[in-house]
C-alpha positions as CSV (number, residue, x, y, z in Angstrom):
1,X,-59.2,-112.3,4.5
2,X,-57.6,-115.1,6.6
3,X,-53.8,-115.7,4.2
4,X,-52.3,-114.7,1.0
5,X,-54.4,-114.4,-2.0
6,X,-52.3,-116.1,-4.8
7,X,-53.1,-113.0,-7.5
8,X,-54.0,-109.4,-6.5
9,X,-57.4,-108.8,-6.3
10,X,-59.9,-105.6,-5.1
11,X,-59.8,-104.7,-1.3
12,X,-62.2,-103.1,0.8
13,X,-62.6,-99.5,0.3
14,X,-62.8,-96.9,3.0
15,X,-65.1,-94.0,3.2
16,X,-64.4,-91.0,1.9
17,X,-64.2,-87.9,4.3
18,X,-66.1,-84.7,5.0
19,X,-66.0,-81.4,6.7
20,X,-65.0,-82.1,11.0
21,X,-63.9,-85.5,10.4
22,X,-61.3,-86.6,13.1
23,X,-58.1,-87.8,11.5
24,X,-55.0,-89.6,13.4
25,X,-51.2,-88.7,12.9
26,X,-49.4,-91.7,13.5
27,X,-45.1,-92.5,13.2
28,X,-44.3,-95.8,12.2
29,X,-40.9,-95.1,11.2
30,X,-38.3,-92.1,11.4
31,X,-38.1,-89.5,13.9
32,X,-40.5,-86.7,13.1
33,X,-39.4,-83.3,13.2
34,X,-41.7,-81.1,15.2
35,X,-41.7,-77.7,13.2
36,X,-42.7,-79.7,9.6
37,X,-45.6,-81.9,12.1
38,X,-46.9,-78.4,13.2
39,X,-46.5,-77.1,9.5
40,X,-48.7,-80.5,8.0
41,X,-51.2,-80.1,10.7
42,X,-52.0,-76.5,10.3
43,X,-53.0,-77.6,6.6
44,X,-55.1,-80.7,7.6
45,X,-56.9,-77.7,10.2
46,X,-57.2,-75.7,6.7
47,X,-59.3,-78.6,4.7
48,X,-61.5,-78.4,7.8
49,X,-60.7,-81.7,9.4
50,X,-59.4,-82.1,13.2
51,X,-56.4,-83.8,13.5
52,X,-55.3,-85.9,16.8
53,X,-52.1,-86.9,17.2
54,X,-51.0,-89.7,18.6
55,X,-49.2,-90.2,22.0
56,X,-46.1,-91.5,20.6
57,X,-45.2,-89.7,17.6
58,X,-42.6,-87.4,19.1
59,X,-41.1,-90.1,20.6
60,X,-37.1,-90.6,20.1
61,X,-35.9,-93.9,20.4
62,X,-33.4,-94.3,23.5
63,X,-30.6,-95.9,21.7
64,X,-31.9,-95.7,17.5
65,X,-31.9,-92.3,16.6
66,X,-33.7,-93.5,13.2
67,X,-36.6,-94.3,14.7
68,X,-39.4,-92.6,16.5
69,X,-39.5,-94.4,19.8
70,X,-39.8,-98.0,20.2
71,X,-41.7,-100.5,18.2
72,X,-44.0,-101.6,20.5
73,X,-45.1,-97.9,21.2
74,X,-45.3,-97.0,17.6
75,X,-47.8,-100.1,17.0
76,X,-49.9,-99.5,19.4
77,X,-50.3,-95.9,18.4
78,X,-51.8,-97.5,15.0
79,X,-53.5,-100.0,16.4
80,X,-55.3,-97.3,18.5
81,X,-55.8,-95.0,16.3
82,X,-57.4,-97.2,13.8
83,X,-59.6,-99.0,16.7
84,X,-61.0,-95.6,17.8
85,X,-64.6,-95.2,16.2
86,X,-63.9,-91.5,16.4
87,X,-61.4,-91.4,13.7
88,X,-62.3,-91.8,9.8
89,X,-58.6,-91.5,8.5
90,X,-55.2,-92.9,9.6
91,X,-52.3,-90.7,7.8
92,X,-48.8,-90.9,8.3
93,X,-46.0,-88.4,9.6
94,X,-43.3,-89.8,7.9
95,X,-40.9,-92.4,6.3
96,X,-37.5,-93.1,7.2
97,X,-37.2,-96.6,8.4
98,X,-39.1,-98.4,11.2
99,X,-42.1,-100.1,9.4
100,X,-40.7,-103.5,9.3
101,X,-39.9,-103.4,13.0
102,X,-43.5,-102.7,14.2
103,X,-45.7,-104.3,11.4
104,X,-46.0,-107.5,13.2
105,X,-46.5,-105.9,16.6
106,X,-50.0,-104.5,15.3
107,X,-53.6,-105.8,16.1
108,X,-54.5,-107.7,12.9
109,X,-57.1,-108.9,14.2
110,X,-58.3,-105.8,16.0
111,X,-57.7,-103.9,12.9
112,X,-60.0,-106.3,10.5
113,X,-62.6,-106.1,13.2
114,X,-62.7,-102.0,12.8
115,X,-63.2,-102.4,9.4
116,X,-61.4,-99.6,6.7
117,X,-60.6,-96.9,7.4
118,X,-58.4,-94.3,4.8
119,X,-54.9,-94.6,5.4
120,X,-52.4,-92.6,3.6
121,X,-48.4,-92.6,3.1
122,X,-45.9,-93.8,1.7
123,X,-41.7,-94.8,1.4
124,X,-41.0,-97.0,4.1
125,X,-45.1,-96.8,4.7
126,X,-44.6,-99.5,1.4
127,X,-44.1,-102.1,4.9
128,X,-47.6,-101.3,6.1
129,X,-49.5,-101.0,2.9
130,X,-48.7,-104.6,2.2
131,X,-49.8,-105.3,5.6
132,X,-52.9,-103.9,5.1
133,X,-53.9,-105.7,1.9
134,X,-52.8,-108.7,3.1
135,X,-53.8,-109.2,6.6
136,X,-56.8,-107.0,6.6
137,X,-57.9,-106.8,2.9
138,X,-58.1,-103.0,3.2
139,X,-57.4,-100.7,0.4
140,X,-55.0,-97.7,1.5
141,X,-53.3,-94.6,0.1
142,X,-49.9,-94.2,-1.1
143,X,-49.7,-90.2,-0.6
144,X,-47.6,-87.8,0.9
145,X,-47.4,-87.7,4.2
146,X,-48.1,-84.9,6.6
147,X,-44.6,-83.9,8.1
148,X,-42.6,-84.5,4.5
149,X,-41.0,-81.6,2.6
150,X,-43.4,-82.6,-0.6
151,X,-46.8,-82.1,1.1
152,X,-45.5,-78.7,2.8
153,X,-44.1,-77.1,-0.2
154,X,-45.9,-78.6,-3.2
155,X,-49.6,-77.2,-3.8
156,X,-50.2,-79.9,-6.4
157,X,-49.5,-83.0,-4.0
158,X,-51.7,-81.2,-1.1
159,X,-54.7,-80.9,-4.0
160,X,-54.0,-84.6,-5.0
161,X,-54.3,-85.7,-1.5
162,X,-57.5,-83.2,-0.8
163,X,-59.3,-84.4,-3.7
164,X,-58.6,-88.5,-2.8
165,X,-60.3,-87.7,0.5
166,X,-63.0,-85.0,-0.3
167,X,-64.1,-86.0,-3.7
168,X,-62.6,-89.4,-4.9
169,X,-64.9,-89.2,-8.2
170,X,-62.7,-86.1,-9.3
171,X,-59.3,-88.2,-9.4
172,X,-60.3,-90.9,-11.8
173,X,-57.4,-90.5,-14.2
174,X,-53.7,-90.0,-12.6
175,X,-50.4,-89.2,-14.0
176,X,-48.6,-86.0,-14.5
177,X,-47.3,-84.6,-17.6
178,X,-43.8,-86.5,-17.6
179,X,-45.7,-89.4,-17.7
180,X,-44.7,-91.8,-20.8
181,X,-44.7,-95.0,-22.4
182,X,-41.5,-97.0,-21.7
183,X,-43.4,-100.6,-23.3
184,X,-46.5,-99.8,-24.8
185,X,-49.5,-101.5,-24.6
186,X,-52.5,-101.6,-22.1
187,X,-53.3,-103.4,-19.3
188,X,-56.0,-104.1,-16.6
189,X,-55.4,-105.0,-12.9
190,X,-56.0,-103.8,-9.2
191,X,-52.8,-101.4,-7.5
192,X,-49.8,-102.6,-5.9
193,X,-46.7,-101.2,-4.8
194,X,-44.7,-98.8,-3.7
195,X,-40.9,-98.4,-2.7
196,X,-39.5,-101.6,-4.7
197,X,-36.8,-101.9,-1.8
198,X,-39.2,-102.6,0.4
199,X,-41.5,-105.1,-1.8
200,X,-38.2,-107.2,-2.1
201,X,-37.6,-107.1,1.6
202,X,-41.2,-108.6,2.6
203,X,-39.9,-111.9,0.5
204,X,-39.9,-114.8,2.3
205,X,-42.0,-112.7,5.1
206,X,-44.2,-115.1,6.9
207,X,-47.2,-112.4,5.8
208,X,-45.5,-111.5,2.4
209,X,-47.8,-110.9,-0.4
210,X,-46.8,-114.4,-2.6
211,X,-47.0,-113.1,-6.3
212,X,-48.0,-109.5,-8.1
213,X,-49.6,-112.0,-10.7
214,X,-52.9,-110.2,-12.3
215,X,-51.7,-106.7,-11.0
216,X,-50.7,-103.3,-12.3
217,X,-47.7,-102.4,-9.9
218,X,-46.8,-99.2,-9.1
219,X,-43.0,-98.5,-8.1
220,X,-40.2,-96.3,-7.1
221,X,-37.5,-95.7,-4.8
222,X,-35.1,-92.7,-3.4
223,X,-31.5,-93.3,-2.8
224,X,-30.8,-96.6,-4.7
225,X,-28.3,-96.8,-7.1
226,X,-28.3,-98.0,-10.3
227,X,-26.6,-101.4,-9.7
228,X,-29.1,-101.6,-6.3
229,X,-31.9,-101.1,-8.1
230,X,-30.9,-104.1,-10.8
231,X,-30.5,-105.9,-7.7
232,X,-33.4,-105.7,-6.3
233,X,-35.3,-106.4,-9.6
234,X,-33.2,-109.2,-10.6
235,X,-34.7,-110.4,-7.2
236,X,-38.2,-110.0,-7.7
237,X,-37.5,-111.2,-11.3
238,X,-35.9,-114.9,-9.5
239,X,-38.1,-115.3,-6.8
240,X,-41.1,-115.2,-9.4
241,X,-42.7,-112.7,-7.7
242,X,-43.5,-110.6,-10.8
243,X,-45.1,-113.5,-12.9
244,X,-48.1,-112.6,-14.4
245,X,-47.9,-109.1,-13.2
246,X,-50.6,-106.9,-15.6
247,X,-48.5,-104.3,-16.3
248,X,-46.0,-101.5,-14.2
249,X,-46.6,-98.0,-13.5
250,X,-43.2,-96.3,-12.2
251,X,-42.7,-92.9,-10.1
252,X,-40.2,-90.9,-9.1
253,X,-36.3,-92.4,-8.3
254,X,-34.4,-89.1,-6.6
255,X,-30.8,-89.8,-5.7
256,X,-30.9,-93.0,-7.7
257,X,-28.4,-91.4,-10.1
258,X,-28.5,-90.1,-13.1
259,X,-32.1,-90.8,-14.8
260,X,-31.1,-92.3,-18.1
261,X,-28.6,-94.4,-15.9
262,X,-31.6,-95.4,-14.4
263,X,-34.0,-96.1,-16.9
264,X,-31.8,-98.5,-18.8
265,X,-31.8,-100.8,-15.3
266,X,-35.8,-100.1,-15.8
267,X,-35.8,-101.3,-19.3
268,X,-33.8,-104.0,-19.0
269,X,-35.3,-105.9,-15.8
270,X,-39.1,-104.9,-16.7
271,X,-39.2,-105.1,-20.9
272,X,-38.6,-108.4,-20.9
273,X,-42.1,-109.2,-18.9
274,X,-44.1,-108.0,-22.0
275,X,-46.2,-106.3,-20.3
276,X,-47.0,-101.9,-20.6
277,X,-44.5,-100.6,-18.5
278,X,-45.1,-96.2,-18.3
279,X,-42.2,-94.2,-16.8
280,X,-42.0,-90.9,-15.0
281,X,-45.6,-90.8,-13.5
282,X,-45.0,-88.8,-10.7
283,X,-45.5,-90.5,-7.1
284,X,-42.9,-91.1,-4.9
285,X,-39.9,-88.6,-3.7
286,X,-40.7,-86.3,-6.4
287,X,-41.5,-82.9,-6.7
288,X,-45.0,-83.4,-7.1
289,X,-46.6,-86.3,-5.4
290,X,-49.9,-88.2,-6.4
291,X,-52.2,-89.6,-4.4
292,X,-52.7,-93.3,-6.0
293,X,-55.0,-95.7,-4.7
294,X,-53.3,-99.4,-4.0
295,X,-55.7,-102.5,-4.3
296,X,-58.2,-100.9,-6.5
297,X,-59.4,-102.2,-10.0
298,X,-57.4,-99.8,-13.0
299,X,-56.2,-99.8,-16.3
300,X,-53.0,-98.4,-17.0
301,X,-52.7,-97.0,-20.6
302,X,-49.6,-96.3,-22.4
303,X,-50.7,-94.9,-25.1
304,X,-51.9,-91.9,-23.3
305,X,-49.4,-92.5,-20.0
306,X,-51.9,-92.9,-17.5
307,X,-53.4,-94.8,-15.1
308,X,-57.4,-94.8,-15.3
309,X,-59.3,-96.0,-12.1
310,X,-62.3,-98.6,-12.1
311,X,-63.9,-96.7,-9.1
312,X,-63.4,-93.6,-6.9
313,X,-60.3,-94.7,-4.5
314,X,-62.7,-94.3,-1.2
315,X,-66.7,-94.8,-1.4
């Protein structure tokens, strides 16, 4: 995949993973605190799986204290760790902020030449998912990540992670029960998204995905305010970037406000596309966290809320 596609289509899936597998810890973004790290690993030990974590992700940057070391370091621990033929998965420690800083110090090249590999998180992770798709043509992950509150506390969001990587064929159909129609209708398309921040910041990015056109896009957000949030949209809205979009699947939006304040800036910037938009699916900074595939073939229904996948998220 040498550019931009001009509509979203499928990306190379990764294999899934079995018992012994070597997985890689890597901190593109926030400072990660060492107790939760300690905590996440002890669980990836649990599903039989050898985590290795990489030499930087303790690090403290010398003058940003929101960021774990510098961005240089932080690259090349992802660029190593997904180069290493040892290691089958490539998850996350946490968000924060950071991604942006380091995306375009990573190997692209190197990367694509390694081929897929699974790589899960999300938030700020948003940054490197697009990255991913676009310059590598790699499906990824958007899943809890292994130092965050959610995967530590929530057995749900460990299971929906466990069951992506062990047994894809098992986690066909996502959404939880909050999940409901906020347009009706039903759509096909391959996954996009994430935190919609960070999808209006790649804009104008020299490697920023052009269009969502022909996709179903998955979004959410945590600490954006109401009139933010109409901001941002109203931007993606102008720039064109959600012409032709399939249809919108939308998690979690903690410390956004008050929900219905919320869901009337949803309604407003997204019914007009005429497209299914379901509400309240539960990825994101929520309670519970799904694992949802991004750049795989889906329908999302929402008639029964849900988003149905095409094929198992890994091989």
């Amino acid at each position: 995949m040498t550019g931009p596609s001009s509509a979203v289509e499928p990306l190379t899936r990764a294999g899934r993973l079995g018992p012994g597998a070597r997985v890689a810890v890597v901190a593109p973004s926030g400072p990660v605190p060492e107790e939760r790290l300690t905590a996440g690993l002890d669980v990836l030990r649990g599903w039989g799986l050898e985590p290795v974590v990489a030499p930087h992700v303790l690090d403290a940057h010398p003058t940003l204290g929101h960021l774990a070391g510098a961005d240089r370091a932080r690259a090349r621990d992802l660029t190593e760790a997904w180069c290493d033929p040892s290691v089958s998965a490539v998850l996350c420690a946490r968000g924060g902020f950071g991604a942006q800083r380091m995306v375009d110090l990573v190997d692209w090249t190197a990367i694509r030449a390694a081929g897929p590999k699974a790589f899960v998180g999300y938030s700020d992770v948003t940054a490197l998912h697009e990255a991913f798709a676009v310059r590598a043509g790699f499906a990824t992950l958007h899943g809890p990540m292994v130092a965050a509150g959610t995967f530590l506390s929530d057995p749900r969001t460990r299971e929906s992670l466990r069951a992506t990587l062990f047994e894809p064929e098992t986690v066909l159909t996502l959404g939880l029960e909050t999940a409901r129609s906020l347009v009706p209708g039903r759509a096909r398309g391959v996954t996009l998204g994430g935190c919609v921040s960070l999808l209006a910041a790649d804009l104008g990015t020299p490697h920023g995905r052009p269009s969502a056109r022909g996709g179903l896009l998955l979004l959410e957000d945590v600490g954006e305010e109401p009139y933010r949030l109409d901001r941002i949209l109203t931007q993606l809205l102008r720039s064109g970037w959600l012409d032709g979009v399939a249809g919108i699947g939308l998690g979690s939006w903690e410390e956004c406000g008050p929900y219905e304040e919320v869901r009337a800036v949803l309604a407003d910037r997204l019914g007009g596309l005429g497209v299914p938009v379901v509400e309240e699916m539960g990825f994101g900074h929520s309670t519970t966290a799904l694992t949802l595939p991004l750049g795989v073939p889906a329908v999302l229904d929402g008639d029964t809320a849900t988003l149905t996948l095409d094929a198992p998220a890994l091989r």
